[in-house]
N, C-alpha and C positions, 0 to 999 in steps of 0.2 A: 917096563919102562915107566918111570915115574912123569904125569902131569906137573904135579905142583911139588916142591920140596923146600921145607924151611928148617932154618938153623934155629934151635932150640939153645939157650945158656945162660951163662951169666954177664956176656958182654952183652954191649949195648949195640954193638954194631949186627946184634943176632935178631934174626925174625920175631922171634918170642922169647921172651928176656924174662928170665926169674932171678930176681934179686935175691939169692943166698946162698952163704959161702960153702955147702956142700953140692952145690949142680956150679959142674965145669964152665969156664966160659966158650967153649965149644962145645958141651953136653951130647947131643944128640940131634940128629936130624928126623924129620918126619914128613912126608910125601905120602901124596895120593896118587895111585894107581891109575892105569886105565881103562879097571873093571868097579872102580868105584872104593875097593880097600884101602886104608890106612897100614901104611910100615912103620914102625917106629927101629932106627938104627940108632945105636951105641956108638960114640965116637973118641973111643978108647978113654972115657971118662975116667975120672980118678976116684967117682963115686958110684958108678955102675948105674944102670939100667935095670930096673923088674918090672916085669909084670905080674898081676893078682892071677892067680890061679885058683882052683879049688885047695888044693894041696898047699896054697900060700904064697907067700911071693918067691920068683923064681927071676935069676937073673937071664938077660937076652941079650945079645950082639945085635938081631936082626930079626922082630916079631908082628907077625900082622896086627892089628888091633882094632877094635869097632870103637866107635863115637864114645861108648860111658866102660869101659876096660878102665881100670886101674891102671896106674902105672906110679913109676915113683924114682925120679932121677936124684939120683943123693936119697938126701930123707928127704925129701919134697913128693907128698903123692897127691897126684891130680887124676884128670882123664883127659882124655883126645880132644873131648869136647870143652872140656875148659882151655885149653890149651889154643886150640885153634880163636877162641873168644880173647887170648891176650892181643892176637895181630893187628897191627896197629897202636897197642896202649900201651908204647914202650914208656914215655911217660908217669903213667897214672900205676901209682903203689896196689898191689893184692892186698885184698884182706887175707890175711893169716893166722893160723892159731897152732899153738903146739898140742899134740895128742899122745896117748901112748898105743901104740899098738899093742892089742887085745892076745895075737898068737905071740910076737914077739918079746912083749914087754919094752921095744924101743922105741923112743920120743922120735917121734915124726913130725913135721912140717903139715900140714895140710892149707892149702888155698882154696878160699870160698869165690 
């Protein structure tokens, strides 16, 4: 059973709001546990869900995650921890920069 759970997208009426056109305006949700864990769920995005593995990024419906975990909704990659620091700043713009990913070769988003 989840404590706390917020809506993750690109609306503005979402808990944590990333302004760009590849994270869904309903993107994903993310909630904490009652043993302290982080889940991060897929909400049938149009851009999908990954998480950073060893092996690379690897798509997820429904993954636990810790505080500094990669993750990357659309090309947008952050971590939990940054994520959970947008709450409240729906307002106030991310700094952002494009990168390319190293295994990939695909332009990513990244937020500082």
């Amino acid at each position: 059973m989840a404590l706390t759970t917020y809506l993750v997208g690109r609306s503005r009426d979402c808990d944590i709001v990333i302004d760009d056109v590849t994270v869904s305006r309903r993107h994903a949700e993310l909630s904490l546990g009652e043993s302290g864990h982080f889940v991060i769920t897929d909400l049938e995005s149009s851009g999908g869900t990954h998480l950073r593995a060893a092996s690379g990024w690897r798509p997820v419906r429904r993954a636990q995650v810790a505080l500094n975990d990669r993750i990357r909704l659309g090309a947008c990659e952050t971590t939990v921890q940054d994520l959970l620091g947008r709450l409240g700043a729906k307002s106030a713009a991310p700094r952002k920069r494009l990168e390319r990913d190293p295994e990939t070769g695909e332009i990513v988003t990244r937020f500082e």
